[in-house]
SERO-57714 format. One record per atom (N, C-alpha, C): residue number from 1; residue in three letters; atom name; y, z, x. Coordinates in Angstrom, 3 decimals, m for minus. Layout:
N
k:r:a:north:up:east
NUM:ALA:CA:Y:Z:X
...
This chain:
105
k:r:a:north:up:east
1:UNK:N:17.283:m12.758:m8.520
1:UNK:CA:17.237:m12.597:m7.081
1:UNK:C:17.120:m13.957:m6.411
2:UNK:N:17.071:m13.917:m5.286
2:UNK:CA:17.203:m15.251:m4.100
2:UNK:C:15.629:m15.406:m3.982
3:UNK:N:15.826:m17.216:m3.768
3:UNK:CA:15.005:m17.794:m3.626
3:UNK:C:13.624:m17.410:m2.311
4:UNK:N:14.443:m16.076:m1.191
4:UNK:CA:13.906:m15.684:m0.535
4:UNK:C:13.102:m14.538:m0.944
5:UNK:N:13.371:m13.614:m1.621
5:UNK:CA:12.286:m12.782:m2.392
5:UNK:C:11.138:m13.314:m3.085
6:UNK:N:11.178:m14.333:m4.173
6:UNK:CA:10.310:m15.452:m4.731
6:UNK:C:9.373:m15.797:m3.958
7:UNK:N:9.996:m16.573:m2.419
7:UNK:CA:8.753:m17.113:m1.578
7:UNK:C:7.761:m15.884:m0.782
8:UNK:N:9.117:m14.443:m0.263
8:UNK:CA:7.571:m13.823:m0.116
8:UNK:C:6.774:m13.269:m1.088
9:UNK:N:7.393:m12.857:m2.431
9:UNK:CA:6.094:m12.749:m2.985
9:UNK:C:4.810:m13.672:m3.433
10:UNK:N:5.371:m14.976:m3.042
10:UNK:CA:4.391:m15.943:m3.242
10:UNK:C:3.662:m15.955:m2.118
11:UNK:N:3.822:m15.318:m0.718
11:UNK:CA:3.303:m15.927:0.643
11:UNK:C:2.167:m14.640:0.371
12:UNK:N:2.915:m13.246:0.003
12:UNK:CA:1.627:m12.222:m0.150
12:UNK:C:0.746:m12.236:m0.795
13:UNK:N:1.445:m12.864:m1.780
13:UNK:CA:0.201:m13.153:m3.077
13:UNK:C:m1.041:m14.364:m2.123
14:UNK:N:m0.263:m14.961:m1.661
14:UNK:CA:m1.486:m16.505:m1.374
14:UNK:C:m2.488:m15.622:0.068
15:UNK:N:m1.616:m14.758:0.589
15:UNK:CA:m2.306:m13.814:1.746
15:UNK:C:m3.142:m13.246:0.927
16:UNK:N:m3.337:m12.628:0.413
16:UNK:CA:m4.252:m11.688:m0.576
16:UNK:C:m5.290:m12.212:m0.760
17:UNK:N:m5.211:m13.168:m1.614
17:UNK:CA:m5.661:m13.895:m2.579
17:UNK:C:m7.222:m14.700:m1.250
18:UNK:N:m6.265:m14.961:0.107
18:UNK:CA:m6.978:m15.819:0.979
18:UNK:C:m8.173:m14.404:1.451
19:UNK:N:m7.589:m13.449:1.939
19:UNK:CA:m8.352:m11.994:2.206
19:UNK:C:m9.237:m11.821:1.000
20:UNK:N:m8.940:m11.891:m0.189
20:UNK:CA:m10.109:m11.963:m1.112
20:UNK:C:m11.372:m12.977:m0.860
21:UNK:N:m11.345:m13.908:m0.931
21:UNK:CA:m11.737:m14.720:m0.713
21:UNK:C:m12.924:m14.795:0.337
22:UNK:N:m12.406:m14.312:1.437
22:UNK:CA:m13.413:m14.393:2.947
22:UNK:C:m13.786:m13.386:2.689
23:UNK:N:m13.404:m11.829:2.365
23:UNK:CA:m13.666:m10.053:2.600
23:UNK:C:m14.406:m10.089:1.298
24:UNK:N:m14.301:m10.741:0.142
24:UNK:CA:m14.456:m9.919:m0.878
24:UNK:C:m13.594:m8.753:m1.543
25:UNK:N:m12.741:m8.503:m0.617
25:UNK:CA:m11.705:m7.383:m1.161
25:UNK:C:m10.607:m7.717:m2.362
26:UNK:N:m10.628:m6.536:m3.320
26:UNK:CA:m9.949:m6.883:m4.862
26:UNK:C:m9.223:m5.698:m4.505
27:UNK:N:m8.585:m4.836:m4.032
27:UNK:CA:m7.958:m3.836:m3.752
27:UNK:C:m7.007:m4.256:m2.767
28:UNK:N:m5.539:m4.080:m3.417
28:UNK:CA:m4.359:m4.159:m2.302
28:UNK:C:m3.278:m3.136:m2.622
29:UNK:N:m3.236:m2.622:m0.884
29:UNK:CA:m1.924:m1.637:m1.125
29:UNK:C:m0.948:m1.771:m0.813
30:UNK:N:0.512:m1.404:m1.298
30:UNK:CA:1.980:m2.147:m0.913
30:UNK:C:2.439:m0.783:m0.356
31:UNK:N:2.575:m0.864:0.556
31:UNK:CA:3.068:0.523:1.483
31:UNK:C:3.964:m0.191:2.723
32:UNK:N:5.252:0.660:2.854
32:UNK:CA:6.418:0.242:3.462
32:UNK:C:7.954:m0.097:3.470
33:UNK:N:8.508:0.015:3.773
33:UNK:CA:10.243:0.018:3.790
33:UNK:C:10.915:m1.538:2.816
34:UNK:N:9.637:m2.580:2.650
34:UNK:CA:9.977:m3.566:2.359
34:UNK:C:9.716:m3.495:1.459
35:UNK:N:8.993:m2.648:0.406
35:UNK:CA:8.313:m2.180:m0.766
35:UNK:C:9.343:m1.012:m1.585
36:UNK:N:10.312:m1.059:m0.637
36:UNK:CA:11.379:0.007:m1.329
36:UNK:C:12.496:m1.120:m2.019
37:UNK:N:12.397:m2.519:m1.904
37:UNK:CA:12.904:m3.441:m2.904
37:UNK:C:12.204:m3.163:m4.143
38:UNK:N:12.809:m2.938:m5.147
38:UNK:CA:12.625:m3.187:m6.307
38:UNK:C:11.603:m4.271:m7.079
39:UNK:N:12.424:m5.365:m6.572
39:UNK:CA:12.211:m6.795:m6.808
39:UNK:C:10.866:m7.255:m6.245
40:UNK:N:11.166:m6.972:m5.074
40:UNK:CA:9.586:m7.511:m4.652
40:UNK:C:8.354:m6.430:m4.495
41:UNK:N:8.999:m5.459:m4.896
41:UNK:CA:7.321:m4.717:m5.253
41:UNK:C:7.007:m5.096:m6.555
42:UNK:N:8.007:m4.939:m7.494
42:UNK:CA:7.582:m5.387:m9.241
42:UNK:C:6.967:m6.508:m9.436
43:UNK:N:7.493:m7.632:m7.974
43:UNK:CA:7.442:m8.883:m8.331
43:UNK:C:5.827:m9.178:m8.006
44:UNK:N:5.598:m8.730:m7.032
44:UNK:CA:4.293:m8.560:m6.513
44:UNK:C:3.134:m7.867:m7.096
45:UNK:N:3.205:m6.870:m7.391
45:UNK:CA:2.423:m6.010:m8.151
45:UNK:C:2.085:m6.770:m9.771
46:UNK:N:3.154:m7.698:m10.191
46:UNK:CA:2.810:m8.045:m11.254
46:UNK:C:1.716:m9.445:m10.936
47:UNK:N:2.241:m10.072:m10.154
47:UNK:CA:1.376:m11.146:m9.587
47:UNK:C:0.078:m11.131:m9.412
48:UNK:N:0.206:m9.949:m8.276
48:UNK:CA:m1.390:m9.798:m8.008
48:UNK:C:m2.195:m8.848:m9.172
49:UNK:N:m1.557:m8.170:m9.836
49:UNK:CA:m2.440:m7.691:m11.036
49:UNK:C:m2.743:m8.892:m11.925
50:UNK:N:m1.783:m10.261:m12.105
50:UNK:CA:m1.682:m11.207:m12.786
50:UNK:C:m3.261:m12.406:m12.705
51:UNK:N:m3.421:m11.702:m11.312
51:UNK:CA:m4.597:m12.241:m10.798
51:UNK:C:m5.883:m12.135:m10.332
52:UNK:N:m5.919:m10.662:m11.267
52:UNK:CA:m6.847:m9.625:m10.796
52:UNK:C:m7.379:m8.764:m9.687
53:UNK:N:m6.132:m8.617:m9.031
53:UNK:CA:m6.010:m7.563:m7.766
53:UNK:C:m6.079:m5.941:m8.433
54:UNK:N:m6.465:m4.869:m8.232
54:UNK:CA:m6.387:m3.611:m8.222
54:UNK:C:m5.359:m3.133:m7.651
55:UNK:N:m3.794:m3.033:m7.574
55:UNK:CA:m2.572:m2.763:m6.931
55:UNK:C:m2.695:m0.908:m6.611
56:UNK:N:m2.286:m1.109:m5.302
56:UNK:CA:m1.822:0.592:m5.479
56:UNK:C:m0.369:0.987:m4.469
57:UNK:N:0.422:1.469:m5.559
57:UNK:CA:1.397:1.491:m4.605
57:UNK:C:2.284:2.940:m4.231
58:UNK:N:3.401:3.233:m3.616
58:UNK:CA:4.079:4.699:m3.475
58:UNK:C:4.365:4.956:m5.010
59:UNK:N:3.778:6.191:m4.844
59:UNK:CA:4.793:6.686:m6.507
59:UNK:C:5.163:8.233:m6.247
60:UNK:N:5.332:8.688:m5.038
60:UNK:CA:4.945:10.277:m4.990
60:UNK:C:5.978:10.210:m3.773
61:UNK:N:6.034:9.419:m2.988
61:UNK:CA:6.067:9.554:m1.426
61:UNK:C:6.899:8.088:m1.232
62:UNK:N:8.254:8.156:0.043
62:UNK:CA:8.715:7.181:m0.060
62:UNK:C:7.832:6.232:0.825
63:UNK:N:8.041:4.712:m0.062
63:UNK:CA:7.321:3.747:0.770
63:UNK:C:7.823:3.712:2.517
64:UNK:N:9.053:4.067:2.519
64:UNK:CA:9.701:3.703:3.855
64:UNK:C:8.746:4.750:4.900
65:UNK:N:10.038:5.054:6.232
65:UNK:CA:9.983:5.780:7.358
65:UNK:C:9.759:7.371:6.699
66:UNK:N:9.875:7.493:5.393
66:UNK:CA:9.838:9.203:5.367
66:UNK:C:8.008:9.114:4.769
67:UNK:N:7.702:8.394:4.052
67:UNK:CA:6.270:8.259:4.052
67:UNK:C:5.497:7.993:5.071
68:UNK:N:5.742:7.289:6.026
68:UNK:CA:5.130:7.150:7.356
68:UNK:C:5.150:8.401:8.094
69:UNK:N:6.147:8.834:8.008
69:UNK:CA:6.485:10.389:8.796
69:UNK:C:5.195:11.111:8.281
70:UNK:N:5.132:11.791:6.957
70:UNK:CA:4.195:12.412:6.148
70:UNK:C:2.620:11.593:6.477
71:UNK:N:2.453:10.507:6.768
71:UNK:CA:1.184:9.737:6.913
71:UNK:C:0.637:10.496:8.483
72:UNK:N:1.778:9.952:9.224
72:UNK:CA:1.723:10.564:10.854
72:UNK:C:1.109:12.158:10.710
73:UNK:N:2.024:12.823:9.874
73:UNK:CA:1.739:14.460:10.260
73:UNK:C:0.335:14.388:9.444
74:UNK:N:0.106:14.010:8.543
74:UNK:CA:m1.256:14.236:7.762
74:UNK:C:m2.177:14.183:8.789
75:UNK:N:m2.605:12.822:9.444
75:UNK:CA:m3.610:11.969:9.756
75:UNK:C:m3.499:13.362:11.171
76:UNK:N:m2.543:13.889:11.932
76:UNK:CA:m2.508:14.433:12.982
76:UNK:C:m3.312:15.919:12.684
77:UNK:N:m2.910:16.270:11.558
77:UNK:CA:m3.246:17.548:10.929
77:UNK:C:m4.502:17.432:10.784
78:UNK:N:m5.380:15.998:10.382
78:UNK:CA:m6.368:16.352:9.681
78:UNK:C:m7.455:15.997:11.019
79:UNK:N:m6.676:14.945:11.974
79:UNK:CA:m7.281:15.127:13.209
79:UNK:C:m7.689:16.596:14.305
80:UNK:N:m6.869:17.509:14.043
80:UNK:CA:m6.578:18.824:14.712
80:UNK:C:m7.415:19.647:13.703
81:UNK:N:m7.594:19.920:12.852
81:UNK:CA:m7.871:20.763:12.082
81:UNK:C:m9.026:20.563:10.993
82:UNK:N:m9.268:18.662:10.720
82:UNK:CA:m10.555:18.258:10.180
82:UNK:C:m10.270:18.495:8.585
83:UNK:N:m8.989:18.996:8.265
83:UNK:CA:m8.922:19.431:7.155
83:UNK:C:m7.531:19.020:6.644
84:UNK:N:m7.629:18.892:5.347
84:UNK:CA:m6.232:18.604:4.872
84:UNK:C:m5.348:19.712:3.963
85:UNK:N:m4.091:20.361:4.036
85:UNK:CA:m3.568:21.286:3.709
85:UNK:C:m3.613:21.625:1.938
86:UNK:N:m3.927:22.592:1.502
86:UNK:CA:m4.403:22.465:0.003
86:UNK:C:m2.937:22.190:m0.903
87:UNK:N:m1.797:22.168:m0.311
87:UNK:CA:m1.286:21.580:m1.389
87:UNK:C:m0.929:19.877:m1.032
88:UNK:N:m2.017:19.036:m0.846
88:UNK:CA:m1.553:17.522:m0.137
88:UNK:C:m2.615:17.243:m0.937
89:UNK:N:m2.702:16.047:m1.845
89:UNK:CA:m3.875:15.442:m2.331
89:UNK:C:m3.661:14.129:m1.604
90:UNK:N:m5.229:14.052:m0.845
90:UNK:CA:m5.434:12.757:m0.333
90:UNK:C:m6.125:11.642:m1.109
91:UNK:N:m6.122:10.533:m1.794
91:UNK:CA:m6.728:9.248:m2.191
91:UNK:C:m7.185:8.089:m1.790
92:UNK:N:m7.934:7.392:m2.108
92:UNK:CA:m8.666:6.658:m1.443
92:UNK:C:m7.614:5.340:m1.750
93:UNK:N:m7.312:4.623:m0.388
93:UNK:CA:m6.537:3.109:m0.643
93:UNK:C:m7.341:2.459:0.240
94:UNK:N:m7.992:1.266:0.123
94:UNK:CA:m8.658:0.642:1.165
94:UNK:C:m7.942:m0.557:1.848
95:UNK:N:m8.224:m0.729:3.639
95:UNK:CA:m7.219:m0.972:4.251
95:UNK:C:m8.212:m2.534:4.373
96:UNK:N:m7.725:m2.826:5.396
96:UNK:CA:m8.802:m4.620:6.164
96:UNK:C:m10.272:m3.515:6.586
97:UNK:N:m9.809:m2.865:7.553
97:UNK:CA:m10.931:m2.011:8.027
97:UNK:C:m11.853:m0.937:7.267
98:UNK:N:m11.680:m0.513:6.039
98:UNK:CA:m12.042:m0.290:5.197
98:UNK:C:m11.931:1.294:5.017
99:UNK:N:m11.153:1.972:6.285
99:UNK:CA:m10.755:3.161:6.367
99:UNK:C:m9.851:3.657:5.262
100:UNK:N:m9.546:4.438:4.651
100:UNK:CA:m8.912:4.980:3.322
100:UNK:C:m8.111:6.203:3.877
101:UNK:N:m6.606:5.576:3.289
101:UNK:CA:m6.010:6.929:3.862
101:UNK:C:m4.334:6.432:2.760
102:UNK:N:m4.209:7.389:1.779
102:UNK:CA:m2.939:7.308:0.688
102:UNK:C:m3.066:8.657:0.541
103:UNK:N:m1.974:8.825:1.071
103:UNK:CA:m1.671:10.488:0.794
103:UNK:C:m0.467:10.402:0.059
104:UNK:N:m0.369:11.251:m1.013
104:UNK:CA:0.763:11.863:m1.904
104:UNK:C:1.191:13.563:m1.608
105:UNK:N:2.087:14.495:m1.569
105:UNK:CA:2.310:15.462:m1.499
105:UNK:C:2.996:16.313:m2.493
């Protein structure tokens, strides 16, 4: 791949790595449309596991706009109703704010 995939996984990794650092946080999640590269989720995920990050990433649910969709209706559902639908398992991913929200379906 191009020299441009390489540098961002080097810029996330050094982001991380800096958020570790000040937060204390060892937990990172790769969620998003840019995470539907191949390359730079593998590339990343190997890095920061390389460096003792806890990785968690889509494996159920697409990283893109159709996982966001499903995030939206969850978080709305569980706002309205306090509850989450019994066939949706929700998991804990921790964010900057420390709120947890990885849903698989």
């Amino acid at each position: 791949m191009g020299q441009i995939h390489n540098c961002l996984i080097q810029v996330f990794a050094d982001v991380a790595e800096h958020i570790r650092d000040e937060a204390g946080l060892n937990r990172v999640c790769l969620s998003g449309g840019v995470f539907d590269n191949v390359y730079l989720s593998n590339g990343l995920e190997s890095r920061l596991s390389g460096v003792g990050f806890e990785v968690f990433a889509q494996n159920e649910v697409p990283a893109g706009d159709g996982g966001l969709s499903l995030r939206q209706a969850m978080i709305a559902a569980h706002q309205r109703n306090r509850r989450v639908p019994a066939d949706v398992r929700v998991t804990r991913c921790f964010f900057r704010d420390s709120r947890h929200i990885q849903m698989t379906a």
